[in-house]
DRENTOR-697596 format. One line per field, with one value per residue: residue number from 1; chain; x, y, z of N, C-alpha, C in turn. Coordinates in steps of 0.02 Angstrom, whole numbers, m for minus. Example, Ala and Ser with C-alpha at 12.3 -4.5 7.8 and 13.67 -1.06 7.14 Angstrom:
BEGIN
kolke	[1  2]
rose	[A  A]
n_u	[660  642]
n_v	[m284  m112]
n_w	[390  354]
ca_u	[615  684]
ca_v	[m225  m53]
ca_w	[390  357]
c_u	[660  645]
c_v	[m165  2]
c_w	[390  394]
***
This chain:
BEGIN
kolke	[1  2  3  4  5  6  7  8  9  10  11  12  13  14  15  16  17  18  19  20  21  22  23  24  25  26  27  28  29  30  31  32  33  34  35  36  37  38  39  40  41  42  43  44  45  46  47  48  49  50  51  52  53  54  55  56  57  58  59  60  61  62  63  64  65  66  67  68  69  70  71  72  73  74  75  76  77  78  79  80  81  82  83  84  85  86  87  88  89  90  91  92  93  94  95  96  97  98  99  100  101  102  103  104  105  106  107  108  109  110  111  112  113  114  115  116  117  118  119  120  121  122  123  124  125  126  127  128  129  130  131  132  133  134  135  136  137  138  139  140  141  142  143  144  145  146  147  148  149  150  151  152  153  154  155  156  157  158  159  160  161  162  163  164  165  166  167  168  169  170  171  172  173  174  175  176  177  178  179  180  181  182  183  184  185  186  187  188  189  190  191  192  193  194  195  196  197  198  199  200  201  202  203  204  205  206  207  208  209  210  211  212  213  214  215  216  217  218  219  220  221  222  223  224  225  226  227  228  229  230  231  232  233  234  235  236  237  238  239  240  241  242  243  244  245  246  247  248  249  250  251  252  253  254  255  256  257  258  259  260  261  262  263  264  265  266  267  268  269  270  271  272  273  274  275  276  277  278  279  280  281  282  283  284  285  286  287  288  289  290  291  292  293  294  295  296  297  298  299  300]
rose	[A  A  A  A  A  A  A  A  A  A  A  A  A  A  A  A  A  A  A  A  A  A  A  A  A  A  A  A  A  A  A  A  A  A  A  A  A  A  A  A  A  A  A  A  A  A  A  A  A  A  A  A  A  A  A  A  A  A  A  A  A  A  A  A  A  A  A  A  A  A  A  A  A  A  A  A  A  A  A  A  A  A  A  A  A  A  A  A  A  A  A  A  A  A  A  A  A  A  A  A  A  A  A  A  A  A  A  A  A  A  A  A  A  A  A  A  A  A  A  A  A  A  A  A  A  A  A  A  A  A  A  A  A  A  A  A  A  A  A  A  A  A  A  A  A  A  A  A  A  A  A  A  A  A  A  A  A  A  A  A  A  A  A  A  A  A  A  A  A  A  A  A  A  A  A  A  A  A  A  A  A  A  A  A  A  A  A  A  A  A  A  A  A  A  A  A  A  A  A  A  A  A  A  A  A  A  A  A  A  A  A  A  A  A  A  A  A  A  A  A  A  A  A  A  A  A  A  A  A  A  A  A  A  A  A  A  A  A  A  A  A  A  A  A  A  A  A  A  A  A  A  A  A  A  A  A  A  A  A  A  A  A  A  A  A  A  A  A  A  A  A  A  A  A  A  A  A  A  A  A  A  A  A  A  A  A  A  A  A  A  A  A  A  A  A  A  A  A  A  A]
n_u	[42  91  191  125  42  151  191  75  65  164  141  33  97  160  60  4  90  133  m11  1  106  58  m69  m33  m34  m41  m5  m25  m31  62  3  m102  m41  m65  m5  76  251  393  515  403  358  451  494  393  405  531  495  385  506  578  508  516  432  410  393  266  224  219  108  123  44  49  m8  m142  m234  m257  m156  12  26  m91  m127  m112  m112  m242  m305  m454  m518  m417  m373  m482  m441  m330  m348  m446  m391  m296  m389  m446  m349  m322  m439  m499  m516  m437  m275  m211  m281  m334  m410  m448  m337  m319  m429  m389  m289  m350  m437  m332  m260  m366  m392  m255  m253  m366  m301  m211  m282  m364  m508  m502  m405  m361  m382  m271  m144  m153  m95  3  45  51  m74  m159  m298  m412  m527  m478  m436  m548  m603  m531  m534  m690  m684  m576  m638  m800  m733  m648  m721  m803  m731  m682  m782  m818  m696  m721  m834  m763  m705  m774  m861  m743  m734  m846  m841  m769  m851  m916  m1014  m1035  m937  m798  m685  m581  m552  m526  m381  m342  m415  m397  m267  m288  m373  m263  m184  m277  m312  m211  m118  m15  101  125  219  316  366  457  597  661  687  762  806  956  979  877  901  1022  1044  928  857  956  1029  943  923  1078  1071  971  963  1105  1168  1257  1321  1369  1396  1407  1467  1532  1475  1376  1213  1065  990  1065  1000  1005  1071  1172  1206  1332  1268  1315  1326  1328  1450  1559  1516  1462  1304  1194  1144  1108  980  968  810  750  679  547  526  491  491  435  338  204  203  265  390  442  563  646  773  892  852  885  995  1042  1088  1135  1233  1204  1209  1042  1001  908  793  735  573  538  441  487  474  603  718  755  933  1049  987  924  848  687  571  417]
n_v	[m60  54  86  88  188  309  303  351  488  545  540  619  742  767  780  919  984  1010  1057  1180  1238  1243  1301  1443  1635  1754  1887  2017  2165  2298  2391  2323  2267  2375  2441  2370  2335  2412  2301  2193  2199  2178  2032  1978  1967  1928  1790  1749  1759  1658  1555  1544  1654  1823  1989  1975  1946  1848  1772  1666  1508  1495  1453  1360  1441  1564  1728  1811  1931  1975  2071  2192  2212  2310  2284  2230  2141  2044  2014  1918  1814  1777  1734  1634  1518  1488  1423  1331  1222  1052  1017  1020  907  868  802  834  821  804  716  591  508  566  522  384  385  441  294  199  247  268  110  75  133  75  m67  m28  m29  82  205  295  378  513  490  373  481  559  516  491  620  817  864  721  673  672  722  795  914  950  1004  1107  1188  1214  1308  1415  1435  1512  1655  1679  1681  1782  1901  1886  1913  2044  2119  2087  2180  2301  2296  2262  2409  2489  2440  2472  2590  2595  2551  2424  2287  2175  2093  1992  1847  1847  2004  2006  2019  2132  2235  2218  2288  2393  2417  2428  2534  2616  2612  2596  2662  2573  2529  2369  2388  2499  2430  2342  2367  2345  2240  2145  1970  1936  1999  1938  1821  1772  1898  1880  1753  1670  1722  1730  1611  1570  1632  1574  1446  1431  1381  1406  1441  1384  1443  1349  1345  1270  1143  1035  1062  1000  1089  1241  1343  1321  1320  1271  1247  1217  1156  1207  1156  1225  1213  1196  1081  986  963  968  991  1122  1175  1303  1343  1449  1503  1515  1398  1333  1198  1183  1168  1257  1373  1356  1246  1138  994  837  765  675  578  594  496  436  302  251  356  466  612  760  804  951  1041  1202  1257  1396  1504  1615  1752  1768  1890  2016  2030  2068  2136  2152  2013  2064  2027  2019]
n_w	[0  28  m60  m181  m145  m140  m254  m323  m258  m329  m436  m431  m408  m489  m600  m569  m562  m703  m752  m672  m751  m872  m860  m846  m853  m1006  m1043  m1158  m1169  m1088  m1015  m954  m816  m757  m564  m528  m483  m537  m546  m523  m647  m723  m702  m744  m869  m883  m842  m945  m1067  m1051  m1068  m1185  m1263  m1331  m1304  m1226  m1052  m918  m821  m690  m632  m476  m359  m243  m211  m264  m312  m273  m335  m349  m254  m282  m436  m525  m633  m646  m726  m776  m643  m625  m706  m679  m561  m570  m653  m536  m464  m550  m557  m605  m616  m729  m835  m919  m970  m851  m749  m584  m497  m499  m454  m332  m305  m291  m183  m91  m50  m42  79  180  195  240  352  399  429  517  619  652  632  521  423  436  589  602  542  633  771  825  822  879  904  915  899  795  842  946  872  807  950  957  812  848  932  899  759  771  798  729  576  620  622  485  418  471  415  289  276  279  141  71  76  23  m122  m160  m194  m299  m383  m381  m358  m289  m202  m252  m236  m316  m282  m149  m103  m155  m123  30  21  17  109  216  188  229  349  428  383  295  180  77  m43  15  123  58  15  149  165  107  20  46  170  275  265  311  422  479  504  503  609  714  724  775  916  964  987  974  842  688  534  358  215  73  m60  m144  m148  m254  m300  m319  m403  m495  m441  m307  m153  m28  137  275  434  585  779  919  993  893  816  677  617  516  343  261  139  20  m62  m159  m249  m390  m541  m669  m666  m518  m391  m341  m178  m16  76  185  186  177  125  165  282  471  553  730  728  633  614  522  465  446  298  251  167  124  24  m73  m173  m232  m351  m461  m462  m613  m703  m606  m502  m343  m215  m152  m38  36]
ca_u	[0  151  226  73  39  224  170  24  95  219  82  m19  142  196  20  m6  170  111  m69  22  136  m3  m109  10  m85  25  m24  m16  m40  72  m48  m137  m8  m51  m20  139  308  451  537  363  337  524  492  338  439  574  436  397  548  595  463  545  396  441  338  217  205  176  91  104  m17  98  m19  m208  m309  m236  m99  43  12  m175  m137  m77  m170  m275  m359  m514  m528  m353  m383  m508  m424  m256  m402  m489  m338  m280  m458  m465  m291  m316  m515  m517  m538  m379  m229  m182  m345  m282  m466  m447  m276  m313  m483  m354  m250  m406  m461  m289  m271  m416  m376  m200  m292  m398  m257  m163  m338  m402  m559  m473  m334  m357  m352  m182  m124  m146  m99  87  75  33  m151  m159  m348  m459  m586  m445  m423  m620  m615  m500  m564  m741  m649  m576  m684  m835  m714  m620  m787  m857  m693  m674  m868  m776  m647  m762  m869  m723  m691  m836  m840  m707  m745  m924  m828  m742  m924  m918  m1088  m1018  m854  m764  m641  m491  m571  m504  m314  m327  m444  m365  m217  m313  m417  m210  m174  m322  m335  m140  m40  25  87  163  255  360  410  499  667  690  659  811  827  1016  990  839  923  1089  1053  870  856  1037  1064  900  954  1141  1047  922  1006  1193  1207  1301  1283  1424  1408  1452  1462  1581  1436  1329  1166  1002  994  1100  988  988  1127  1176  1259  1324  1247  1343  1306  1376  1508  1560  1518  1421  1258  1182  1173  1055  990  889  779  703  649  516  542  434  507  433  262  188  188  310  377  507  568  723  826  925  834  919  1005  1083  1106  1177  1283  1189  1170  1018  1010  844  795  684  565  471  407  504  486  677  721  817  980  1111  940  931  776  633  539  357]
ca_v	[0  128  74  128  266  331  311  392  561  558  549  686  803  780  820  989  1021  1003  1103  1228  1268  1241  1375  1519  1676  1786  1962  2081  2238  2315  2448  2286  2265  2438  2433  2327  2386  2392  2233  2129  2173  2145  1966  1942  1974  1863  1733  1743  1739  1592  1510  1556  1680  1867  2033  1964  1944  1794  1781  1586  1489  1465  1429  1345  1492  1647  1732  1865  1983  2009  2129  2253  2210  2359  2273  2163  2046  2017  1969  1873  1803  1748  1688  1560  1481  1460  1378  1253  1178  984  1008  1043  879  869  728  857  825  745  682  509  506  596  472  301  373  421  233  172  282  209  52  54  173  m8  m114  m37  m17  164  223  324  407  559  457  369  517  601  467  517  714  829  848  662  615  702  749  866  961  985  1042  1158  1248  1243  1358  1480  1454  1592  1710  1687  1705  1864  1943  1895  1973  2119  2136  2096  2234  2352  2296  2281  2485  2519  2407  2502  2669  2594  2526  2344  2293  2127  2082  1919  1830  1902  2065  2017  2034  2187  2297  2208  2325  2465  2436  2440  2599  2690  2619  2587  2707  2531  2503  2333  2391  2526  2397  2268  2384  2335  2113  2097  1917  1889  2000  1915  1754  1814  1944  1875  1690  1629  1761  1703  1509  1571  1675  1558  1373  1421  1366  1420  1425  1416  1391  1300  1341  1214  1072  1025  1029  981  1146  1271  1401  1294  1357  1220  1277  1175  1198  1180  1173  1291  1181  1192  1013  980  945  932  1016  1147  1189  1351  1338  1497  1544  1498  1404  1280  1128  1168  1161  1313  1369  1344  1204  1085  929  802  730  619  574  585  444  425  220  241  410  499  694  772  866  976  1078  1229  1274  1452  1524  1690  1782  1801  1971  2061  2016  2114  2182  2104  2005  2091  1996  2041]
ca_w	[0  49  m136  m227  m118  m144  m326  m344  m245  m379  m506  m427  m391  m575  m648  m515  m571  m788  m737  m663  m811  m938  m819  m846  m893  m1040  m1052  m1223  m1164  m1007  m959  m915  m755  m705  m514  m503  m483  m612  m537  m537  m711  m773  m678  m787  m940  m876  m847  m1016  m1109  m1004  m1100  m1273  m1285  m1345  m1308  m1189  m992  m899  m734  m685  m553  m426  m292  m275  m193  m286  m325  m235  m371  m365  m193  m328  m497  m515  m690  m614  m761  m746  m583  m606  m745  m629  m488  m596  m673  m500  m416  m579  m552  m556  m608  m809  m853  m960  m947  m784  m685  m506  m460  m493  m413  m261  m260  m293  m148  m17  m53  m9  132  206  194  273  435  435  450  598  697  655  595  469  382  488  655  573  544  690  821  857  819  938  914  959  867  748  899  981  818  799  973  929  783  872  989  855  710  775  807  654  564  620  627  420  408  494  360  217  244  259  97  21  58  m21  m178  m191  m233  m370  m437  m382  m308  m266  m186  m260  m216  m341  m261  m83  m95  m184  m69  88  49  7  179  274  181  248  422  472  339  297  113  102  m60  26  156  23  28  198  176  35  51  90  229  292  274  370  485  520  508  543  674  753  743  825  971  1003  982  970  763  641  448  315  138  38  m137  m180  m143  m296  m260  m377  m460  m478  m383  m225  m120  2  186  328  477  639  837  966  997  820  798  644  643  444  293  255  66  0  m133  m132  m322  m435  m586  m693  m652  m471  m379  m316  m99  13  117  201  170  208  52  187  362  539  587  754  723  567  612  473  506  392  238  244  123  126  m24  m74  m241  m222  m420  m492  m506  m654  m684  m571  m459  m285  m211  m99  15  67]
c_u	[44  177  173  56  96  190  153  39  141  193  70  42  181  138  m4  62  134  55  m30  40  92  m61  m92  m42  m41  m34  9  34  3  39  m91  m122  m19  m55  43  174  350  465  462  342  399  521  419  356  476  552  426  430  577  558  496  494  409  380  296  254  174  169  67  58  9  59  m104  m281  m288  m165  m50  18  m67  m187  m108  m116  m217  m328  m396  m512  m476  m318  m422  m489  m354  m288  m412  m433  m308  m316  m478  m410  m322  m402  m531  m544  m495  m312  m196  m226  m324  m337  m457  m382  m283  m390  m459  m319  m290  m419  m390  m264  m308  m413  m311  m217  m317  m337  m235  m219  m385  m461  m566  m417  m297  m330  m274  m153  m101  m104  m35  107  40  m45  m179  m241  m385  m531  m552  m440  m493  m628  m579  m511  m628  m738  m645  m613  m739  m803  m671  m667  m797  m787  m674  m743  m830  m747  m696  m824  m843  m715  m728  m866  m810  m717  m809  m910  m795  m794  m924  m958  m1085  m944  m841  m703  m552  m504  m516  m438  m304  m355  m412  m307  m239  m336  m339  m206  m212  m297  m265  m96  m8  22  128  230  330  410  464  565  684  692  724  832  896  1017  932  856  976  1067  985  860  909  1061  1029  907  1002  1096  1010  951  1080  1218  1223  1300  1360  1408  1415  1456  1494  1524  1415  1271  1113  1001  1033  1076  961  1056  1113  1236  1258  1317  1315  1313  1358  1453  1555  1558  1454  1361  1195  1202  1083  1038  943  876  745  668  607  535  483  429  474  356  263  188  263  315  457  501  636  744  868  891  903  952  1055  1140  1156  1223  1271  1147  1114  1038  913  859  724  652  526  495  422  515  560  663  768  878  1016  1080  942  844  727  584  460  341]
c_v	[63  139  123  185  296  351  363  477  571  588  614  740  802  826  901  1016  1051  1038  1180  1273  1283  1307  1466  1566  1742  1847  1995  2133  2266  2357  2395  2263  2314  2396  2388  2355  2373  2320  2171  2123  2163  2066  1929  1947  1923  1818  1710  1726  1677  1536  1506  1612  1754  1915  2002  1971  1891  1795  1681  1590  1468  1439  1420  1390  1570  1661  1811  1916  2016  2070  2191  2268  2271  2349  2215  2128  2024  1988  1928  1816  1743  1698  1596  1524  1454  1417  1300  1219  1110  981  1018  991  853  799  757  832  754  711  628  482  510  517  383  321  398  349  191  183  245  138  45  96  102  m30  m117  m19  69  176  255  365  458  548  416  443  561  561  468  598  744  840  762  634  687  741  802  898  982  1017  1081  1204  1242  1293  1439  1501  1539  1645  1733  1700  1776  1902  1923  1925  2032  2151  2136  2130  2320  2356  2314  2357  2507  2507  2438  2584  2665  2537  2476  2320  2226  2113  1991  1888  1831  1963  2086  2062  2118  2241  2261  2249  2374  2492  2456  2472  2652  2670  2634  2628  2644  2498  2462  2326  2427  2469  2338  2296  2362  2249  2102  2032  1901  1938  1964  1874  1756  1864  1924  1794  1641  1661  1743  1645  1523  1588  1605  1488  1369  1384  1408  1388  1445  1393  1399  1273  1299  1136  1091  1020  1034  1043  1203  1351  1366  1301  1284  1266  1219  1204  1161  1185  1216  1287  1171  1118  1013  946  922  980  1041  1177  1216  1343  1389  1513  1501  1487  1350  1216  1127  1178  1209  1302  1350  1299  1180  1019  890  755  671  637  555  534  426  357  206  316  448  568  700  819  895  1029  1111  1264  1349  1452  1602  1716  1793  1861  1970  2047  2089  2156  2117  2073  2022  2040  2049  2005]
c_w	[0  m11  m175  m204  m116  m224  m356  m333  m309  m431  m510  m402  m485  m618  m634  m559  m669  m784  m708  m716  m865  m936  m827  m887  m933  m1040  m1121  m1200  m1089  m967  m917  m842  m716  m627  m481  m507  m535  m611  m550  m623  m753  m761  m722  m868  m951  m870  m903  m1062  m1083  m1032  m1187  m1301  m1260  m1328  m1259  m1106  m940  m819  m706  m620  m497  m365  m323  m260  m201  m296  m278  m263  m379  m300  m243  m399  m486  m569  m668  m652  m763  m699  m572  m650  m717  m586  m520  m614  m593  m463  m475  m585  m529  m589  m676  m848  m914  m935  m878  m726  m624  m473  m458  m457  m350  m239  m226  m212  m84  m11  m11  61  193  223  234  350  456  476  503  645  690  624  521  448  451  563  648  580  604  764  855  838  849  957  953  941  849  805  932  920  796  852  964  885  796  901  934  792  716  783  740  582  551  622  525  396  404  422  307  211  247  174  48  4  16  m102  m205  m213  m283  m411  m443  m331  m254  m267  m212  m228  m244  m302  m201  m63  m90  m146  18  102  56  86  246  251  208  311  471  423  303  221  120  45  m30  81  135  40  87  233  114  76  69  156  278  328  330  424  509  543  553  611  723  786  817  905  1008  1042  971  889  756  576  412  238  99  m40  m190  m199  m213  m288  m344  m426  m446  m427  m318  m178  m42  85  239  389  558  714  887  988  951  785  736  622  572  399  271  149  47  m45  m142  m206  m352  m497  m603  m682  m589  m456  m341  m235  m77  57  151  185  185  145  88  261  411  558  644  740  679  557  552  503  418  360  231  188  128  61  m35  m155  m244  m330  m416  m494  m572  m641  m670  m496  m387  m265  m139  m94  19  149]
***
C-alpha cells in the first residue's frame, strides 16, 4: 500500500506540477499590469521569455487559492483572470486533472488506517502528532472558528466599502487581496510595497534567520558553494552546533521556476540517523519571483 501510495503522490505532484505550467496567464498589453512595480513586471517578462515567448508577460499559477500579485493588480478581469486559473488547477478535465488520483489514494489511505486499527486516515495520521486524534483538532477549531468568522465578516465589509466606490456591487474573491491592501493603507498608513526595501533576502536570510538560529540554539551556517546541489539556484550551507560540531546540511531553494510546484515548504533529502551516524540534509522550499539580472531580491 506505501509502494502505490508513494506512486500515486508522484503521479499527482507531477500532474499539479504540468497544470500549473499549462495554467500560466500571458499578457499583451502592459498597461494591463497597471499597479505593479518595475521589478514585478520585469519578472513577468522574464517569466515569459523563459518560456521562449517574446513581447508578452507571464503571470504563472503558482499557488491553488490565488496569486501574490492580485494585492496590486488594479485590472479586475485580470484578476479574475489569474483567480480562476488558480481555483481550476487539477479540475479541467484534461490529462492534468488529479481527481482520480487523489480518489485512488483516499481509497488506499483508508484502507491502510484499517489495517493498523483506526477508523481512518485522519485518526492514522494524527496518532503520534501533537493533536493526538481528529476529535482534539475539531475541538480546537470549534474554539476559534466563530471568532475567526465574524472577525473575516468584519474585514469583508471594510472591503466591500471600499470596492463600492470603485463601482463593484459585489465583492469576489480576486477582489479580496486587492482591497485588503487598500483597507491597510487607509486604516494603518500601511503600504506593504514601501516595506519590500527593507526584507532583501540575503539579509533576511543572514542577519534575520541565521542570526536568530545562533541567538536562540547556538548554530552556525556556512556555505558551501563548492557542494553540488540539484539545481543550480539551491545554495547548500552547513549547519553547525555551538560547539562547532556539525550537525547537517542545510539547502535554499528559494525561487520559482517551472520545473517546481507552487507554496512553500520543508522537506528532508536524507533522514536523521543516530544508528547509522547519518546527520540530515533539509531543504527549505518558497516560490520567491527572480528578479532582473544584477537587481537584488525583496521579500514581502
Amino acid at each position: 500500500i506505501n509502494e502505490e501510495l508513494s506512486t500515486l503522490q508522484t503521479e499527482f505532484s507531477k500532474k499539479v506540477l504540468s497544470e500549473t505550467n499549462d495554467l500560466a496567464v500571458f499578457v499583451d498589453d502592459i498597461n494591463e499590469l497597471d499597479g505593479l512595480s518595475e521589478n514585478q513586471i520585469k519578472a513577468c517578462k522574464a517569466a515569459a521569455e523563459a518560456r521562449g515567448i517574446q513581447g508578452k508577460y507571464m503571470i504563472g499559477a503558482v499557488n491553488f487559492t490565488g496569486h501574490p500579485l492580485l494585492r496590486s493588480l488594479k485590472n479586475r478581469e485580470l484578476r479574475k483572470k489569474v483567480m480562476q486559473a488558480s481555483l481550476s488547477k487539477g479540475l479541467r478535465g484534461n490529462d492534468f486533472d488529479t481527481r482520480e488520483v487523489l480518489l485512488k489514494m483516499v481509497k488506499l489511505r483508508a484502507k491502510r488506517a484499517e489495517i493498523f486499527g483506526n477508523e481512518n486516515h485522519a485518526q492514522y495520521s494524527l496518532s503520534e502528532q501533537t493533536a493526538g486524534s481528529p476529535e482534539n483538532v475539531h475541538a480546537m477549531l470549534r474554539k476559534i472558528a466563530p471568532a475567526a468568522l465574524a472577525n473575516a465578516k468584519a474585514e469583508g465589509r471594510d472591503l466591500e466599502r471600499l470596492a463600492k466606490l470603485d463601482g463593484i456591487e459585489k465583492l469576489e474573491s480576486w477582489d479580496w487581496d486587492y482591497y485588503t491592501e487598500k483597507v491597510r493603507a487607509e486604516k494603518y498608513d500601511l503600504d506593504t510595497a514601501l516595506m519590500k526595501p527593507y526584507f532583501e533576502l540575503e539579509s533576511v536570510l543572514f542577519k534575520g534567520v541565521f542570526f536568530s538560529a545562533g541567538k536562540l540554539y547556538g548554530m552556525s551556517f556556512k556555505e558551501r558553494p563548492d557542494l553540488v546541489t540539484y539545481h543550480p539556484e539551491a545554495r547548500a550551507f552547513e549547519v553547525f552546533n555551538e560547539d562547532g560540531s556539525k550537525i547537517g546540511l542545510y539547502i535554499a531553494d528559494f525561487y520559482t521556476r517551472d520545473s517546481k510546484r507552487g507554496g512553500a515548504w520543508m522537506n528532508s533529502l536524507v533522514k536523521q540517523s543516530h544508528l547509522l551516524n547519518q546527520l540530515p540534509v533539509v531543504v527549505n522550499n518558497l516560490n520567491i519571483p527572480k528578479p532582473p539580472e544584477g537587481e537584488v531580491t525583496l521579500l514581502t
